[in-house]
C-alpha positions, 0 to 999 in steps of 0.5 A: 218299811224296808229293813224293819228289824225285830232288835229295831221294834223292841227300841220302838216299843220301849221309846214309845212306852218311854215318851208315853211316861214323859207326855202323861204329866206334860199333857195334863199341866198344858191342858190345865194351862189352856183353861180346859180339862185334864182329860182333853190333854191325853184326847190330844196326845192320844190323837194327834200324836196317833195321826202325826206319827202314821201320815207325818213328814218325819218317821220320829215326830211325836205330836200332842199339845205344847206350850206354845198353845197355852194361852191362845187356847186359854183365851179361845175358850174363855171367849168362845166356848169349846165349841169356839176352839174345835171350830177355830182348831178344825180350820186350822187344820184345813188351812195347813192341809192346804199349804201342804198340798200347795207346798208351802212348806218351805215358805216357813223359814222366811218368817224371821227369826226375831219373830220366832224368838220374840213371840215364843219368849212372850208364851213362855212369860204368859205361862209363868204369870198364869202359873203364880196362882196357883204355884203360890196358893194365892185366892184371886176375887176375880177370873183375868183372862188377860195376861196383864190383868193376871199380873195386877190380880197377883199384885192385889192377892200376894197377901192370900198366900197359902205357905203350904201350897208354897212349899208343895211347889217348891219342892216339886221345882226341886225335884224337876231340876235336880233330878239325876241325868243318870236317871233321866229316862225316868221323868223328873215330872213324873217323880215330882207328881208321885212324890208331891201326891203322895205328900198332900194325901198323906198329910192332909195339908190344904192344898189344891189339887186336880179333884177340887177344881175339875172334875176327871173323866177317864171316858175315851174320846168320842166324836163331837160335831160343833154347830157350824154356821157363817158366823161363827167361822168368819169370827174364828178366822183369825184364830184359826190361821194363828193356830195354823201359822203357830202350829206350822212353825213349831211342827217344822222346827220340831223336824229341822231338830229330829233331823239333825239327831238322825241325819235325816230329812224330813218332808215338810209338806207332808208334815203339813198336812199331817199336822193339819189332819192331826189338829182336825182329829183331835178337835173332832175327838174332844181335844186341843189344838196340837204340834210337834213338841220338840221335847218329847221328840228329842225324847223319842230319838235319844232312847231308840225310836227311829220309825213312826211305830215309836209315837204311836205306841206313845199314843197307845200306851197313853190310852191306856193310862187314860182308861186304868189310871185317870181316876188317880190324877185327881190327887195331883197339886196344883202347886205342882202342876204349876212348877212343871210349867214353869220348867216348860216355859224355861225349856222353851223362852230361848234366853240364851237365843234372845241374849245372843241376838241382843249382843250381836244383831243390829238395833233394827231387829232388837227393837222387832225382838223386843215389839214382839215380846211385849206385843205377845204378853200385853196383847196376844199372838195374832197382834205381835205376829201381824205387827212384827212381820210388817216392821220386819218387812219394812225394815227389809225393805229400808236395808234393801233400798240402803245398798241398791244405787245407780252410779256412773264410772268416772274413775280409773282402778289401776288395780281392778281385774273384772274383765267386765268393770266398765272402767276397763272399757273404751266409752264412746265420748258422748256416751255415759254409763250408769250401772244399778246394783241391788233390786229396783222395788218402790223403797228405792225407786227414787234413787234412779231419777239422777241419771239424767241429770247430764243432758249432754250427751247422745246415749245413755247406757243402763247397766243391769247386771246386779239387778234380781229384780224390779217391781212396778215403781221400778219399772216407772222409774225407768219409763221416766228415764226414758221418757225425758231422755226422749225429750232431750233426744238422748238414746237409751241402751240398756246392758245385760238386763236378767230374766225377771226385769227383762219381762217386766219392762216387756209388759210395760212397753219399753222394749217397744219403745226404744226397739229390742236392738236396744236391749244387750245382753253384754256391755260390750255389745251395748257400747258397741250399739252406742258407738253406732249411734253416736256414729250416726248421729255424726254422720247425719249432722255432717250430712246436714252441714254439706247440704245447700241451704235455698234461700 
């Protein structure tokens, strides 16, 4: 690195340290959210969040596992097993290290915001249901792994409540959000993990804490290789490329956030394929899957870090902990994991997003809003993705097909200074034209058929200067065009038709057909080309009137 300055070292060193503090909470509580081990959080940060920082797109991403992964992970493992997850986890990221190299990193930002919204508002919800138990203290007669039968389960339990680990989480959700800003470089998630610890074991009260329901290890990472086999990796497949789409998404706008902190930019391809290897290490090494966390990122940035050395002294310090102190995460509550989750999921629903968007956005795409929503918490990600991605393209494609339209000019505009408005135009007397605004693609190839309606005349002229696009119904509309103008012996010019459109009606024929003498590049030249035609045509109807007829 160009310029890198000891003054520049010290900010990083004490940034890294600094994440380090604020990630050793957040990765045990995302990892207990995940139905995995405490441990297996900080193999993830440690990690993923080593590799994001050495190959990623963005010199001030710091990665390690989100929210956003809780329930999908949770979910996975309860159905397939850690060896399930590495394997779904390492497809993943050999899916994103292929969108990388085939930089398909800006193709992320045509996944609409709604969806984005809706499905990160749903995680935020399956994270608070899946939280009550154990905020609450309350004993469930069964294991749900769905977020819905967690709900009932919490309906059938409320009356086990345990008042003291009631009061252990309440006062934890204090302390998270009324902890000074003027003391914010010390966590408030670390003050409430202290503090409620201390508590409980000085105390004695009974509560649960990370030593009854796990067991700690504070063993470093080791390489595991899962059994592979066809399988199992056709059964992951849609695991994997919702963990790779989620953890593409998440990581980016992550990125989009760093960069306007540091007015920089980042390389989204490369930070793809950083992610990619990034997810692959950490399930190699025991962990879960993992992204930029935009959080600790902004973390990073605010308290000095403007280089990668900043995320992996994170990673190291983290390592650290894992080795010295791991054994001493035994005493934290539960109730106290589950408010710092809580907080999580506030800090990520985006309400103030969703309830703009409700003011502001039109019915169509509230109703998407709220599809994935509730597809995200009835059912998971991969149903609310899939299901909201086709009603928002279908009702692209309706607003698409709303304002594209074919019409002919029959009226003058005075007032009208577009030296290019057909209406400024001397039209040959049998001659009409028709102008087609918007893209011609299958939702709207129906609106084109009417430009035959008059048979009348002797040319028919197709401007197509407003058209970026056809597809191969568009092309159909207008060979049918063609072919019953044909029949009425009507000629057909088309005006200024742009590149795309212009091969695709080469493919199909129609330059053959009707001749590329037909096919202008300016109106002008077009109504030129039907003055010539109807001329002729004139000309051979007179010269067919002055010939003898032979009895």
């Amino acid at each position: 690195m160009k310029n890198y300055s000891k003054a520049q070292f010290v900010k990083d060193l004490v940034a890294g340290v600094i994440v380090a503090i604020i990630a050793l909470p957040l990765s045990i509580a995302l990892a207990l959210a995940s139905g995995v081990g405490p441990e297996q959080g900080l193999y993830t940060a440690i990690v993923a969040g080593f590799i994001v920082s050495f190959l990623g797109g963005s010199r001030v991403q710091i990665a390690g596992p989100t929210a956003a992964f809780a329930t999908i992970v949770a979910g996975i493992v309860a159905k397939d097993g850690m060896s399930g997850l590495m394997i779904s986890a390492i497809m993943a990221g050999i899916i994103m290290i292929v969108m990388g190299l085939c930089r398909f990193g800006s193709l992320i930002k045509y996944i609409p915001g709604t969806i984005t919204a809706g499905f990160t508002f749903g995680i935020a919800v399956t994270i608070v249901i899946g939280q009550v138990k154990d905020f609450m203290g309350l004993t469930f007669s069964s294991s749900p792994i769905e977020t819905t039968d967690k709900l009932l389960e919490i309906g059938r339990s409320i009356t086990t409540i345990n008042w003291q680990a009631l009061v252990i989480g309440l006062i934890s959700l204090a302390v998270l959000i009324f902890w000074p800003k003027k003391l914010d470089k010390i966590p408030a998630s670390l003050i409430a993990v202290l503090l409620c610890s201390a508590i409980v074991e000085l105390s004695g009260i009974k509560v649960n804490t990370i030593g009854d329901l796990y067991t700690i290890s504070s063993d470093l990472p080791k390489v595991t290789i899962p059994d592979v086999s066809f399988a199992t990796i056709k059964a992951m497949v849609p695991n994997a490329f919702t963990i790779a789409l989620l953890a593409a998404v998440e990581s980016l706008l992550s990125c989009v956030v760093a960069d306007g902190m540091i007015g920089s930019k980042h390389r989204s391809n490369m930070e793809l394929i950083a992610q990619g290897a990034a997810n692959i290490g950490s399930a190699v090494f025991g962990g879960i899957p993992a992204t930029g966390a935009i959080a600790r990122t902004a973390a990073n940035v605010k308290n000095g870090g403007r280089t990668p050395i900043a995320g992996m002294v994170h990673s190291v310090v983290l390592l650290g902990i894992l080795v010295l102190l791991m054994p001493y995460a035994s005493l934290i509550p539960m109730p106290t994991i589950a408010a710092i989750l809580f907080i999580v999921a506030y800090n990520m629903c985006g309400w103030k997003n969703i309830r703009d968007m409700i003011k502001t956005a039109p019915k169509s795409d509230i109703a998407v809003l709220i599809l994935t929503i509730v597809l995200t918490v009835v059912f998971d990600l991969v149903v609310a993705i899939g299901v909201g991605m086709v009603a928002a393209s279908m009702l692209f494609m309706k607003r698409m097909a709303d304002v594209t339209e074919a019409h002919a000019w029959i009226d003058f505009d005075d007032e009208d200074t577009d030296p290019d408005n057909i209406l400024l135009k001397r039209i040959p007397a049998n001659t009409r034209v028709f102008e087609i605004n918007g893209p011609m693609f299958f939702a709207a190839a129906d609106k084109f058929g009417y430009m035959m309606d008059d048979k009348d005349i002797d040319v028919l002229v197709i401007r197509m200067r407003n058209v970026p696009a056809i597809d191969a119904s568009g092309v159909a509309s207008l060979s049918d065009v063609v072919n019953r103008c044909a029949k009425h012996n009507v000629s057909v010019v088309f005006s200024h038709a742009n590149e795309q459109p212009m091969h695709a009606m080469e493919k199909a024929g129609l330059v053959d057909m009707l001749g590329k003498e037909n096919f202008c590049d300016h109106i002008d030249t077009a109504l030129l080309r039907a003055e010539a035609i109807e001329n002729s045509l004139r000309n051979a109807s007179v010269k067919a009137e002055s010939e003898p007829v032979n009895d």
